[in-house]
C-alpha positions as CSV (number, residue, x, y, z in Angstrom):
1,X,113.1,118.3,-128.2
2,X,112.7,121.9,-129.4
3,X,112.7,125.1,-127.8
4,X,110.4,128.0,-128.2
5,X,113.4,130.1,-128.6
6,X,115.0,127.7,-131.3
7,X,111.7,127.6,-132.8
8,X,110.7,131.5,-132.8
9,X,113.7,132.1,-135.0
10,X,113.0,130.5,-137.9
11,X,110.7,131.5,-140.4
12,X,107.1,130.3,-141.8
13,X,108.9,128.3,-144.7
14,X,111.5,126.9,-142.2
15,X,109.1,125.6,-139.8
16,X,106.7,124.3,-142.4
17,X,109.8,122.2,-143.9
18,X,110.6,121.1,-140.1
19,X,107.0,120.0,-140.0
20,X,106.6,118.1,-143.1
21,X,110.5,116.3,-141.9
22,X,108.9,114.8,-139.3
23,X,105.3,114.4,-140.7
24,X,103.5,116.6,-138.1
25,X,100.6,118.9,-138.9
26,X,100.6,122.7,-137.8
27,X,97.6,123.5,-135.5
28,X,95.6,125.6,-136.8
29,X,96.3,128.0,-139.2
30,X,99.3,127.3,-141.9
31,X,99.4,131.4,-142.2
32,X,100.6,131.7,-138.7
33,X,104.0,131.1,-137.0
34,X,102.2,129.6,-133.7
35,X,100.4,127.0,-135.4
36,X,103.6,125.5,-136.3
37,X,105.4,126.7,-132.9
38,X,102.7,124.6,-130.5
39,X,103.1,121.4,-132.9
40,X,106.9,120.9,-133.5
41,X,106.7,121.6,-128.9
42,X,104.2,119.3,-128.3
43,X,104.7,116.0,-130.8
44,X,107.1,113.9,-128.6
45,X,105.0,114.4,-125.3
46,X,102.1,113.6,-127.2
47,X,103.4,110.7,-129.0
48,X,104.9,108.8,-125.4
49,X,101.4,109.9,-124.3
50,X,99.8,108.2,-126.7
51,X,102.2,105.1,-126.1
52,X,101.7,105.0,-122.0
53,X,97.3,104.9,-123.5
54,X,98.5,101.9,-125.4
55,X,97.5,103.9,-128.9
56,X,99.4,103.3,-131.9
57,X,102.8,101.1,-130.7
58,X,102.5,99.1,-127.7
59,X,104.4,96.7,-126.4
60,X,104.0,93.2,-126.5
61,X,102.7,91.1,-123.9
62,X,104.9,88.6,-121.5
63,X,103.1,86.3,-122.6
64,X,103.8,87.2,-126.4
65,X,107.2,87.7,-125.7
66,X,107.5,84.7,-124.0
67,X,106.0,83.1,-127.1
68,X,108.8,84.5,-129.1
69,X,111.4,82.7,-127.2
70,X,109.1,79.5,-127.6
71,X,109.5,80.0,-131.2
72,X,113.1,80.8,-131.0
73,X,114.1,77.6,-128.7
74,X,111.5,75.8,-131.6
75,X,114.3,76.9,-134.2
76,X,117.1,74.9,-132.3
77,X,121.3,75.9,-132.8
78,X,122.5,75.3,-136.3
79,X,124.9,72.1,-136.2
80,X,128.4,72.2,-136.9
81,X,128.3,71.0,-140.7
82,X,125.4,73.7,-140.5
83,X,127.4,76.4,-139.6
84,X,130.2,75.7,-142.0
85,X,127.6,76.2,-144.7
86,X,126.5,79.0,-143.5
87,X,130.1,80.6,-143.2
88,X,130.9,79.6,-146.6
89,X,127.6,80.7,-148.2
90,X,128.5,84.5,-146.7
91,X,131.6,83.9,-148.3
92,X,129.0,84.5,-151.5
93,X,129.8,80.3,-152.6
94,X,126.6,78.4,-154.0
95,X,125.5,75.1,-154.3
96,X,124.2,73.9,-157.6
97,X,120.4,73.8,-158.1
98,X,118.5,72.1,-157.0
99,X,120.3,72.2,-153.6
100,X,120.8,75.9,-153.6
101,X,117.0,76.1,-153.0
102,X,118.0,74.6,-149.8
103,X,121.2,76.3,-149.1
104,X,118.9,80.0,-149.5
105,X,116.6,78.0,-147.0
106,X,118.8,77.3,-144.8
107,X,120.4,81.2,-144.8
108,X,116.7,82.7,-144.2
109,X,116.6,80.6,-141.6
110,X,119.7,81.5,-139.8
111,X,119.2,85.2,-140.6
112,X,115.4,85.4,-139.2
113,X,116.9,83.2,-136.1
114,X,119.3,86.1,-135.4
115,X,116.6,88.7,-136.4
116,X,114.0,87.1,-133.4
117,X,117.1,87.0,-130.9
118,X,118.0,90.5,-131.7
119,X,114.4,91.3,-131.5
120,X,113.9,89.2,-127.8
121,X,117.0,91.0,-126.6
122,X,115.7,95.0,-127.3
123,X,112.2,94.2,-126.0
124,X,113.3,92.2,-122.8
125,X,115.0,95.3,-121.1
126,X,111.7,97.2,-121.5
């Protein structure tokens, strides 16, 4: 991620605001340049390290993920009369209460639907 050269060229003040970007603590010392040098090299090996340990994030099981897709084939395909609602409400068109309760409903729905397919689709590659 970063050099030793990038980093040595910066000042105390510079590598404490790199540090505090990316919420990482100097080791050691905040009065001296190495403190800050050895933490801004080492974060991203220690943080996959951490992940490979299963510390922190972790992924989800198969059989978690494969309970995902349960819940997404649970949720079913919008119908065609479903859909056209759908359309029109991200048109920004609203029912009239009470059935806009449903119409919001019915638009969580569909957008947490996408959300868990989208979700399904970046963790199945891993």
């Amino acid at each position: 991620m970063f050099s030793r050269t990038e980093l040595e060229v910066l000042t105390i003040p510079e590598l404490k605001a790199l540090c505090q970007r990316y919420g990482v603590k100097p080791t050691g010392s905040e009065a001296y340049k190495t403190s800050y040098l050895t933490s801004l090299m080492a974060f991203p090996a220690i943080a996959l390290k951490q992940m490979e340990e299963n510390r922190g994030l972790r992924m989800l099981s198969f059989a978690n993920l494969q309970n995902l897709g349960v819940a997404l084939d649970e949720m079913n395909s919008p119908t065609d009369e479903q859909v056209a609602l759908i359309r029109v409400s991200f048109e920004g068109r609203r029912m009239e209460y009470p059935q806009r309760y449903d119409q919001e409903k019915l638009l969580a729905l569909y957008r947490a639907k996408l959300l868990l397919e989208e979700t399904i689709n970046r963790l199945s590659p891993l």
